[in-house]
FIKOLZA-1660 file (N, C-alpha, C; in steps of 0.1 Angstrom, whole numbers, plus 5000, padded with zeros to 4 digits):
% residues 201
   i   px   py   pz ch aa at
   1 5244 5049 4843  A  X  N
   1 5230 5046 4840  A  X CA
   1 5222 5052 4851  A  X  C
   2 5213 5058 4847  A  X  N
   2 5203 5064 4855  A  X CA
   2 5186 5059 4858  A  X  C
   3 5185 5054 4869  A  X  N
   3 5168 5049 4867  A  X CA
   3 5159 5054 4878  A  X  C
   4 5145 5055 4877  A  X  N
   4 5139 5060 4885  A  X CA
   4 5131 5052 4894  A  X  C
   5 5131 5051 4904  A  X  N
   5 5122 5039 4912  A  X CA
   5 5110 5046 4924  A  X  C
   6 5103 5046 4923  A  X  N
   6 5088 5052 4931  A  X CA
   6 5079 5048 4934  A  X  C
   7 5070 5048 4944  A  X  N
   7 5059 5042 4946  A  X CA
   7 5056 5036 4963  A  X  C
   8 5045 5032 4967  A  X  N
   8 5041 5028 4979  A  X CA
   8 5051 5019 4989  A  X  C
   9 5054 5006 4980  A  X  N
   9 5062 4995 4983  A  X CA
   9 5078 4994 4987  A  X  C
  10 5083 5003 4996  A  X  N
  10 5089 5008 4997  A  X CA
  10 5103 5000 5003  A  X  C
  11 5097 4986 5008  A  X  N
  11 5103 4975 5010  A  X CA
  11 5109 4970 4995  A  X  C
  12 5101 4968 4991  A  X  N
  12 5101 4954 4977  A  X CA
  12 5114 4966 4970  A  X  C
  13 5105 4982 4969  A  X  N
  13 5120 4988 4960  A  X CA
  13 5128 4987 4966  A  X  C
  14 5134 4990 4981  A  X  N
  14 5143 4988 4984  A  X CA
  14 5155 4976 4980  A  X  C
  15 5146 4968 4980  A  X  N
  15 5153 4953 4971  A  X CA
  15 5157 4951 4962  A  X  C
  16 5148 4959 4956  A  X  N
  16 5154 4959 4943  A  X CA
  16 5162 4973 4941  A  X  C
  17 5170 4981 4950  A  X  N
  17 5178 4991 4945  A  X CA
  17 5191 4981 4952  A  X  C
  18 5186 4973 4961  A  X  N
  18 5201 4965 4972  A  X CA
  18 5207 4959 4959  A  X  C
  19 5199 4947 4954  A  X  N
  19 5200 4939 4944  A  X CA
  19 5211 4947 4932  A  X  C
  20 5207 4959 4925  A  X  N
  20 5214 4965 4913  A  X CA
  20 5226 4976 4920  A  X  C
  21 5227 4978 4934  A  X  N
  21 5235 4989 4940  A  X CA
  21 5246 4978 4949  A  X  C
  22 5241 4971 4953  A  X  N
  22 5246 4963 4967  A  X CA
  22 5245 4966 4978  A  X  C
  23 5252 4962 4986  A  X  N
  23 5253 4968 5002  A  X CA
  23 5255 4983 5003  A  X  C
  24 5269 4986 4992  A  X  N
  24 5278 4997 4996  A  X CA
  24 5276 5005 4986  A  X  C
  25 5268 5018 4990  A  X  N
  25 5264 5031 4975  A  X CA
  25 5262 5041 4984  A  X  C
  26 5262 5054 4980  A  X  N
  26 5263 5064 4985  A  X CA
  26 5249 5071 4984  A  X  C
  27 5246 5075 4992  A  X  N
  27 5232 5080 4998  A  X CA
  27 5228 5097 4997  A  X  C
  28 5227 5103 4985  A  X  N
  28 5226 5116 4987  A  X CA
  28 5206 5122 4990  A  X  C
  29 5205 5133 4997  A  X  N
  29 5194 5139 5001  A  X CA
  29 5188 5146 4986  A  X  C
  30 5183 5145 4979  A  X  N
  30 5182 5152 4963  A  X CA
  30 5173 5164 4968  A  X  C
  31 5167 5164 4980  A  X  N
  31 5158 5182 4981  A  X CA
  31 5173 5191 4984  A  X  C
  32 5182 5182 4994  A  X  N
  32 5193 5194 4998  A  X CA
  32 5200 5196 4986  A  X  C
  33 5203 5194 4974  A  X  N
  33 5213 5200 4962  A  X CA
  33 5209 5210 4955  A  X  C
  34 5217 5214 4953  A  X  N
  34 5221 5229 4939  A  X CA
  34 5219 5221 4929  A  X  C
  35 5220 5231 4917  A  X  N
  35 5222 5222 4904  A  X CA
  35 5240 5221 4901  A  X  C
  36 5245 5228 4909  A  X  N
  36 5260 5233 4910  A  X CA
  36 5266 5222 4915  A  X  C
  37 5257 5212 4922  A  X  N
  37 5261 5199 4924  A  X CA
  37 5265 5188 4920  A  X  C
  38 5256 5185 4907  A  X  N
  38 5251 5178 4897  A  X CA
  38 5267 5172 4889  A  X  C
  39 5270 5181 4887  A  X  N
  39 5285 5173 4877  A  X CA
  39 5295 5168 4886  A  X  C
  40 5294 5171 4903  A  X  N
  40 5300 5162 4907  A  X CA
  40 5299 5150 4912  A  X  C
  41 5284 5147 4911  A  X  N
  41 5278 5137 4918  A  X CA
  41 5275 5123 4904  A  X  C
  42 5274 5132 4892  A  X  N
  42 5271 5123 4881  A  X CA
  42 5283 5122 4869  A  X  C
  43 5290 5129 4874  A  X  N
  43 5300 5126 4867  A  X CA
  43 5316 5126 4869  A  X  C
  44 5316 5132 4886  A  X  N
  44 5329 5131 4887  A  X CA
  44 5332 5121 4897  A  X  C
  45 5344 5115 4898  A  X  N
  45 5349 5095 4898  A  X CA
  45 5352 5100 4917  A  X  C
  46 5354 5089 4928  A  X  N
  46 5357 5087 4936  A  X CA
  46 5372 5086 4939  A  X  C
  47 5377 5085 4951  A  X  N
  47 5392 5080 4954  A  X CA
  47 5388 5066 4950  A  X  C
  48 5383 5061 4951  A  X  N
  48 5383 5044 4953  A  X CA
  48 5381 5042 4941  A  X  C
  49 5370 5048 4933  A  X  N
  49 5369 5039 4918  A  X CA
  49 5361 5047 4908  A  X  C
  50 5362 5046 4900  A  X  N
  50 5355 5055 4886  A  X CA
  50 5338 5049 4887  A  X  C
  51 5338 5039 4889  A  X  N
  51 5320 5036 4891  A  X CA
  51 5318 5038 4900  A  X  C
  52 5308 5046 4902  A  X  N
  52 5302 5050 4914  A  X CA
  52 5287 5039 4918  A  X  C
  53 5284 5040 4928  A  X  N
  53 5268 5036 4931  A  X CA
  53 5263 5049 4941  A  X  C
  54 5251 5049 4935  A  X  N
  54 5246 5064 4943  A  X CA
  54 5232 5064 4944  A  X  C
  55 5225 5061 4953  A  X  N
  55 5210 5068 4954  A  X CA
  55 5214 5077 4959  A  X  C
  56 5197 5085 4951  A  X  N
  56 5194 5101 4953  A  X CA
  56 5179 5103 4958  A  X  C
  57 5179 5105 4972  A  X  N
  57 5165 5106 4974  A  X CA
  57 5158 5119 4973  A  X  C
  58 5145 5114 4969  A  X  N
  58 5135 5125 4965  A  X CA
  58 5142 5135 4957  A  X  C
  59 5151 5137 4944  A  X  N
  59 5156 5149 4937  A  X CA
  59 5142 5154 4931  A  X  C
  60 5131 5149 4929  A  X  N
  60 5121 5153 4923  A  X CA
  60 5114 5165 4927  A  X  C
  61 5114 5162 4940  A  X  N
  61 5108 5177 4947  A  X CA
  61 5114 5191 4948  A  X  C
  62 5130 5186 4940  A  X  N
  62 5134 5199 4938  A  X CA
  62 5139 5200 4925  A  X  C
  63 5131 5210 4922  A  X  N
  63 5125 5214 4906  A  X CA
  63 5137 5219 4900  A  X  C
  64 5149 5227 4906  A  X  N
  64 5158 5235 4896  A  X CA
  64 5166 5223 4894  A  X  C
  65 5170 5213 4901  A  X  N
  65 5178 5206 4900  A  X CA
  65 5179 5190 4888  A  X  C
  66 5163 5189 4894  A  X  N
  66 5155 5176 4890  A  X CA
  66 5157 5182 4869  A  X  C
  67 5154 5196 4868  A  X  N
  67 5152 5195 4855  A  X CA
  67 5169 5198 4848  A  X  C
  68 5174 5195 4856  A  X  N
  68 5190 5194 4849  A  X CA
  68 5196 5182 4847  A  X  C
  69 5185 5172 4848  A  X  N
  69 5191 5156 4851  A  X CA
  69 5193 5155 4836  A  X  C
  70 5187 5155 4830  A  X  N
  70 5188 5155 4814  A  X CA
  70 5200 5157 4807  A  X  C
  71 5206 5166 4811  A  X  N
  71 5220 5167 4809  A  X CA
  71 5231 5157 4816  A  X  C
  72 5228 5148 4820  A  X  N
  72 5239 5136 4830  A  X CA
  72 5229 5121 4825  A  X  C
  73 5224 5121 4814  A  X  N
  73 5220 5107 4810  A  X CA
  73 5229 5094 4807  A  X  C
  74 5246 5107 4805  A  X  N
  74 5254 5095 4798  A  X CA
  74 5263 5092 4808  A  X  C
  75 5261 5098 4823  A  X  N
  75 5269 5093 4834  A  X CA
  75 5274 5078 4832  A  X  C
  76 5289 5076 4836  A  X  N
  76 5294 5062 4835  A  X CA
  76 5286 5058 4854  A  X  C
  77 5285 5063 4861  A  X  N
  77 5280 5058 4875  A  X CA
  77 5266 5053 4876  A  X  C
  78 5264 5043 4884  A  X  N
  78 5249 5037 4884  A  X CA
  78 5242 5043 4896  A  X  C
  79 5231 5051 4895  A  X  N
  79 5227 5063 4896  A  X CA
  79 5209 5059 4898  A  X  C
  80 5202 5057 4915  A  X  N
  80 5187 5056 4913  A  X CA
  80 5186 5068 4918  A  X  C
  81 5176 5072 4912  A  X  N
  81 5160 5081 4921  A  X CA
  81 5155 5075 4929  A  X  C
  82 5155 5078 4940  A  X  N
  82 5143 5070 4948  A  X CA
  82 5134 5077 4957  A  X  C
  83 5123 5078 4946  A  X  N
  83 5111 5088 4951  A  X CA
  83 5098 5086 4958  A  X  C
  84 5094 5095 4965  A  X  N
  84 5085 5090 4976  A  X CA
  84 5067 5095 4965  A  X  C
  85 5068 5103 4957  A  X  N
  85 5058 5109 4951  A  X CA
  85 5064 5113 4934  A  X  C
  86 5062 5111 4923  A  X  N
  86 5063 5112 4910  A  X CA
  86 5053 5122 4902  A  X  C
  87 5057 5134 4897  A  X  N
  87 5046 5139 4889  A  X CA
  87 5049 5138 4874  A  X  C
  88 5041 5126 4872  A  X  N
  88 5039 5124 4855  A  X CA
  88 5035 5135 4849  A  X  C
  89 5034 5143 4850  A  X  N
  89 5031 5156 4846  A  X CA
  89 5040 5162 4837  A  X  C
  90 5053 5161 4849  A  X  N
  90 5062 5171 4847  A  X CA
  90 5066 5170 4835  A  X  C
  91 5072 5188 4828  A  X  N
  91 5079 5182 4814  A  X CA
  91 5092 5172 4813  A  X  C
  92 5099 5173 4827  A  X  N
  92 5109 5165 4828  A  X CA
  92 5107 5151 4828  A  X  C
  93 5097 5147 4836  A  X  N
  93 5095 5134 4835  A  X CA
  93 5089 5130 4822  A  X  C
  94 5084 5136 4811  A  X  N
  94 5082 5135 4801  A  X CA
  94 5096 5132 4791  A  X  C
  95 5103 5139 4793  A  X  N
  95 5116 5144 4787  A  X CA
  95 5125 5129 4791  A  X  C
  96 5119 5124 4801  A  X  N
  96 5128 5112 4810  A  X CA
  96 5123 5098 4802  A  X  C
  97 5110 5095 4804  A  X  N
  97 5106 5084 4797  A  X CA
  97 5103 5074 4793  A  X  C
  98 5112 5077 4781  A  X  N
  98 5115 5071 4771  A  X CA
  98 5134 5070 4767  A  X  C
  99 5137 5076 4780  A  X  N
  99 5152 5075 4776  A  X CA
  99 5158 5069 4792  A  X  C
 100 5148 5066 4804  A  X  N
 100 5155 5058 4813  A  X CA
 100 5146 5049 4820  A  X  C
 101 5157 5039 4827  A  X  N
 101 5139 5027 4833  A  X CA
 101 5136 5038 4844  A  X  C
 102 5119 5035 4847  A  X  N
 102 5111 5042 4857  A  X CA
 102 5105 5032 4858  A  X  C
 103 5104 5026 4872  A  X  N
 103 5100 5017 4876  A  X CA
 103 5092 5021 4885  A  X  C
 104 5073 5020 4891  A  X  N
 104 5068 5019 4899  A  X CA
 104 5066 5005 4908  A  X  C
 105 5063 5009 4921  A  X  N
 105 5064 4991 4931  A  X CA
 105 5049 5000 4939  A  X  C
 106 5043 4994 4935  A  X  N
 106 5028 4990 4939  A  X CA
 106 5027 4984 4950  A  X  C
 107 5024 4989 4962  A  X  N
 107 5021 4977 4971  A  X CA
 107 5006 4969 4967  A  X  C
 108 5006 4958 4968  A  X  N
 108 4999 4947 4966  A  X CA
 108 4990 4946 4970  A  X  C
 109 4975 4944 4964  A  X  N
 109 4963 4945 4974  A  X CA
 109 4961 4932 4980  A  X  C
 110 4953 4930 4990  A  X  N
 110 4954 4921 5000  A  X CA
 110 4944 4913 4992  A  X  C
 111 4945 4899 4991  A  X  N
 111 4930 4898 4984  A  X CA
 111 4920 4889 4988  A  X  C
 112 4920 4895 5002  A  X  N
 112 4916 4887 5010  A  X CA
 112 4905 4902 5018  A  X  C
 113 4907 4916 5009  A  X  N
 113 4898 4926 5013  A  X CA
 113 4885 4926 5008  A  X  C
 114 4882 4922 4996  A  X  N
 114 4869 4917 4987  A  X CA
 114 4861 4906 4997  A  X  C
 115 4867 4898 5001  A  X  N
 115 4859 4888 5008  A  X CA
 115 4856 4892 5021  A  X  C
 116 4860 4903 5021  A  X  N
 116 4857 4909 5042  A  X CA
 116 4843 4921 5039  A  X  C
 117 4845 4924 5030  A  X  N
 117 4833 4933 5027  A  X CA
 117 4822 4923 5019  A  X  C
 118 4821 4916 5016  A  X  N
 118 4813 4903 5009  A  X CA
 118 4810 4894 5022  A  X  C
 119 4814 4891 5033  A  X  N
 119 4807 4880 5041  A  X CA
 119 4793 4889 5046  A  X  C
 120 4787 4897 5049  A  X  N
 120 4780 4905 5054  A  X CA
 120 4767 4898 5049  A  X  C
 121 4771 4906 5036  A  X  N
 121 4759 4905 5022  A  X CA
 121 4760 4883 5022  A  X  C
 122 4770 4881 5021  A  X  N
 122 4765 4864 5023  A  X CA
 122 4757 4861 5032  A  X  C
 123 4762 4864 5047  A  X  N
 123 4755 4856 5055  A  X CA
 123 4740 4861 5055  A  X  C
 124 4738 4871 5045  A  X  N
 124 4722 4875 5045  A  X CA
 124 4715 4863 5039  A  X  C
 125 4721 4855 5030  A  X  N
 125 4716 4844 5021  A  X CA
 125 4721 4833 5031  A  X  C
 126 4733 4828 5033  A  X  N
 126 4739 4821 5036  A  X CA
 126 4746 4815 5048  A  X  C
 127 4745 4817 5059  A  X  N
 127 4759 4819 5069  A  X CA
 127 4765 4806 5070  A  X  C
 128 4763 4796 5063  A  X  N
 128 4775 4784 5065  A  X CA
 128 4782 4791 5054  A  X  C
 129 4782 4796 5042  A  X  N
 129 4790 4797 5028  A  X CA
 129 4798 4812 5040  A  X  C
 130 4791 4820 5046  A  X  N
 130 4798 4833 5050  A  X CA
 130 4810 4825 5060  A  X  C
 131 4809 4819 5067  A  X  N
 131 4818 4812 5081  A  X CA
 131 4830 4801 5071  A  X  C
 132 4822 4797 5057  A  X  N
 132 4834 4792 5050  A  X CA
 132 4848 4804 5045  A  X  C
 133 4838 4816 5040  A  X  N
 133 4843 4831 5036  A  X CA
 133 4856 4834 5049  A  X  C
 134 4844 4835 5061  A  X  N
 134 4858 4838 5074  A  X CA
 134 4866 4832 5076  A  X  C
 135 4868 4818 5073  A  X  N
 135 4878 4808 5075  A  X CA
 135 4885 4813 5070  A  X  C
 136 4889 4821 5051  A  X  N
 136 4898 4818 5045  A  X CA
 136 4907 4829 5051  A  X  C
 137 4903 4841 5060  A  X  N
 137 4907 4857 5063  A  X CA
 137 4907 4855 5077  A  X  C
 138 4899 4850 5086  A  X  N
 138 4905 4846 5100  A  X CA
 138 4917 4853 5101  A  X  C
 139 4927 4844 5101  A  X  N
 139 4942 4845 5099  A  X CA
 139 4945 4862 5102  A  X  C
 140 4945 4866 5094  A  X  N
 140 4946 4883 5094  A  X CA
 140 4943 4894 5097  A  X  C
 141 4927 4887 5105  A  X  N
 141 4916 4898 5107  A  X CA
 141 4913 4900 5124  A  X  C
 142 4913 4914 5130  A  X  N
 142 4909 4916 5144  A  X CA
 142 4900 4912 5146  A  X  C
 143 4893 4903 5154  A  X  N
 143 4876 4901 5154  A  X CA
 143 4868 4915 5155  A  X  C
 144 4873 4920 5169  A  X  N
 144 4868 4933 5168  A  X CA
 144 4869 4944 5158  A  X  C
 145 4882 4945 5151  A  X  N
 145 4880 4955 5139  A  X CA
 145 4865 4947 5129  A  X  C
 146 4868 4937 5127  A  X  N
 146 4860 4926 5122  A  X CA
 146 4844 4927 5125  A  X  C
 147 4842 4934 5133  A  X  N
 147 4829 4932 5142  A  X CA
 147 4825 4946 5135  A  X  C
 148 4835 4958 5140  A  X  N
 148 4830 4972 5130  A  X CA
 148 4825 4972 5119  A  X  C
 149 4831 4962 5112  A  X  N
 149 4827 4962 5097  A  X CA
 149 4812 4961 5096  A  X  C
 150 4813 4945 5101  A  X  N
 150 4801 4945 5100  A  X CA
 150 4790 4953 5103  A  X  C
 151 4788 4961 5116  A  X  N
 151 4781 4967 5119  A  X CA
 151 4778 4981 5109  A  X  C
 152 4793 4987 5100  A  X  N
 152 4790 4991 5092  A  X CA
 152 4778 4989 5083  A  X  C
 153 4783 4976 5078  A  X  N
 153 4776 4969 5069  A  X CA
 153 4764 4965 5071  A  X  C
 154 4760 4967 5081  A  X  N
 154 4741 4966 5086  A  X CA
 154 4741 4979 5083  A  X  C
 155 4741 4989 5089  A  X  N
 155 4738 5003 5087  A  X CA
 155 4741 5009 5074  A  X  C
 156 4745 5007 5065  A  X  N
 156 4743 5005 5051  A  X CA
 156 4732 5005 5045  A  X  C
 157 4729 4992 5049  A  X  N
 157 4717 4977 5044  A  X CA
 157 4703 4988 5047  A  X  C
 158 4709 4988 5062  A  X  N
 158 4695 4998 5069  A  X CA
 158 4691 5012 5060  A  X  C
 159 4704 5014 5062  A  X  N
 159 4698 5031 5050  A  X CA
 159 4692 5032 5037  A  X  C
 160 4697 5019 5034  A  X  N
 160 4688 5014 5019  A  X CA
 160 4673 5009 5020  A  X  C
 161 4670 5004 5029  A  X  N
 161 4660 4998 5030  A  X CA
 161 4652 5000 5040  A  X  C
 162 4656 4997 5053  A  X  N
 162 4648 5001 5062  A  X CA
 162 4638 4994 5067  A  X  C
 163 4639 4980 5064  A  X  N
 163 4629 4968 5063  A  X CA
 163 4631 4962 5082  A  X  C
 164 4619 4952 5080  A  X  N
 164 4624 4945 5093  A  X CA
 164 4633 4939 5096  A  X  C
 165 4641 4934 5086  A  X  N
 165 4655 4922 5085  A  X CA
 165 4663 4930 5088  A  X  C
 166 4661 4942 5083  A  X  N
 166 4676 4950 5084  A  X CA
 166 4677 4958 5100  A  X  C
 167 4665 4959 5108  A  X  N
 167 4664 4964 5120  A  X CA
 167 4669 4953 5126  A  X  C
 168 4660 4938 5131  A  X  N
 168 4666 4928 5133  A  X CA
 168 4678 4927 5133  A  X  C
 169 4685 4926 5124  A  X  N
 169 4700 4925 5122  A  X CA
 169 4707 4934 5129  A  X  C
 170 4702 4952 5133  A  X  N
 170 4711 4958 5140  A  X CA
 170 4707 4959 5155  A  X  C
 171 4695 4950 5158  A  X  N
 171 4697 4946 5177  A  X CA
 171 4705 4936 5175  A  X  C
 172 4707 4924 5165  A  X  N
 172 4716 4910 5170  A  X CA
 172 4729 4916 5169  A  X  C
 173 4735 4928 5161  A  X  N
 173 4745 4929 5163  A  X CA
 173 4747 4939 5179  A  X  C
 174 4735 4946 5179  A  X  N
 174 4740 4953 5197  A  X CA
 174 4742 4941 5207  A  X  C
 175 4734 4932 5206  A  X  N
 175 4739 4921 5217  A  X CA
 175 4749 4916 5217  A  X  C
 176 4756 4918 5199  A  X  N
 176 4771 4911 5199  A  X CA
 176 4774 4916 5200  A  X  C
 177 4772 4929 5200  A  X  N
 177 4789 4939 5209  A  X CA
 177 4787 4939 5224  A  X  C
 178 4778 4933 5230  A  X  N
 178 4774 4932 5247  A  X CA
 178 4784 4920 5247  A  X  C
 179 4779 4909 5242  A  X  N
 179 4785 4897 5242  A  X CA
 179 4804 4898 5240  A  X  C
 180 4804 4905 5227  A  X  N
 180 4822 4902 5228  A  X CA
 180 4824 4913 5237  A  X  C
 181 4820 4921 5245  A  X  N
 181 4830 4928 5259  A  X CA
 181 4827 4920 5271  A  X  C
 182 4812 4909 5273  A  X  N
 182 4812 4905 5284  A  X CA
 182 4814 4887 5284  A  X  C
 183 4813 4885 5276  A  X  N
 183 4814 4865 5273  A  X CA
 183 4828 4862 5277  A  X  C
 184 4828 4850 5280  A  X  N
 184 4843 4844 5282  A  X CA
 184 4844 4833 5266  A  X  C
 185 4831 4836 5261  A  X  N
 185 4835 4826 5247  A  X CA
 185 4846 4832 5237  A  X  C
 186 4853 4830 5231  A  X  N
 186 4860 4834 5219  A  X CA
 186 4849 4842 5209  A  X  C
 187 4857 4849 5208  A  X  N
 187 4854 4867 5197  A  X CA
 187 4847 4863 5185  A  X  C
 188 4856 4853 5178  A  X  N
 188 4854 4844 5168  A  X CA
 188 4840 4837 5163  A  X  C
 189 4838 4826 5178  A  X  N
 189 4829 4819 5179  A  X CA
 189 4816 4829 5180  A  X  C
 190 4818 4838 5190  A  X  N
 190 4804 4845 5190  A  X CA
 190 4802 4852 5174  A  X  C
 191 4809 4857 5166  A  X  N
 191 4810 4865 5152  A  X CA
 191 4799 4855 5144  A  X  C
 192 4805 4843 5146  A  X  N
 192 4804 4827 5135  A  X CA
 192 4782 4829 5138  A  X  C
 193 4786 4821 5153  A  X  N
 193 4770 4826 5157  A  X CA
 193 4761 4836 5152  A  X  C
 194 4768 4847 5149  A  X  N
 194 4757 4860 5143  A  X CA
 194 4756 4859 5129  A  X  C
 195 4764 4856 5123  A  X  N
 195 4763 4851 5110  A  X CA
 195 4755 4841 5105  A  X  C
 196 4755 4827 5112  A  X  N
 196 4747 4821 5109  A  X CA
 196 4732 4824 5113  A  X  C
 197 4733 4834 5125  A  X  N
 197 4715 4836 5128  A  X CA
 197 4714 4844 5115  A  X  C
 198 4718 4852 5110  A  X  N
 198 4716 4862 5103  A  X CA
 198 4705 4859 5086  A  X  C
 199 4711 4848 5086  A  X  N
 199 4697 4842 5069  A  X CA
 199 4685 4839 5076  A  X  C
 200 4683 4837 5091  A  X  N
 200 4671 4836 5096  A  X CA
 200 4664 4844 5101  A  X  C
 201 4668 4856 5100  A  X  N
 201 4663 4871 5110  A  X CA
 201 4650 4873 5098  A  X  C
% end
């Protein structure tokens, strides 16, 4: 059996190639082969045992080879791809399918990125509901990268508008970048503070 596995998540497939291979499989480079290769790797048996386990990394990048797989579908050996980049394109991968699993592993969006670009625009209205927003992402976020954002996110605001709230807003954040290089208060606490001045500017 032959299957294809590709994509960002390079962990999670891993797992799932341990899981269907085991510990012990054989690890070929698929850019270094011939096509002259091919019937020994998919079809011919080991000293040890007629089923083989075999990843093949990256065969896709190499075109004379990749489009000879077609002919080794009925290999008795259990047989992944494991690819760093997939062209749906290809006629081969077209030709593939519908006649073997292709599995993509998506790394996972954080979903806790929606709400780091959304406290900004809250604490314009809000800064107790924004400092409830930071609680939930705290956890995972630099203050200081944290602090960039925001200032992104005024300069934004500013190029849209150009109003006095949106000036206001980018001296309170120059004092907070004075403040988190020279305070002994926490990064955090001083952030909390500019957010809530911020529905009052």
């Amino acid at each position: 059996m032959i299957r294809i596995f590709y994509g960002e998540d390079r962990v999670r497939a891993k797992n799932e190639i341990d899981k269907l291979l085991g510990k012990d499989y054989e690890v070929i480079e698929g850019s270094e082969l011939e096509p002259s290769d091919l019937p020994s790797i998919f079809l011919g048996a080991s000293l040890l045992s007629d089923n083989r386990k075999i990843l093949i990394r990256d065969l896709t990048t190499n075109k004379p080879a990749f489009e000879k797989i077609l002919d080794y579908l009925n290999t008795p050996h259990e047989i992944i791809l494991f690819e760093t980049k997939l062209d749906k394109r290809s006629a081969t991968f077209k030709l593939l399918k519908d006649k073997i699993e292709i599995k993509e592993f998506v790394l996972k969006k954080d979903p806790s990125a929606n709400l780091v670009f959304g406290i900004y625009e809250t604490a314009k209205k809000d800064g107790k509901k924004a400092i409830e927003n930071l609680e939930k992402i705290k956890v995972n976020q630099d203050p200081i990268m944290f602090f960039g954002l925001l200032v992104s996110q005024a300069l934004k605001d500013y190029q849209r508008n150009q109003g006095i709230k949106e000036k206001k807003a980018l001296k309170e954040l120059s004092k907070l970048d004075l403040d988190l290089k020279s305070s002994k208060l926490s990064s955090w606490l001083l952030i909390e503070s500019f957010l809530l001045r911020l529905s009052s500017l």
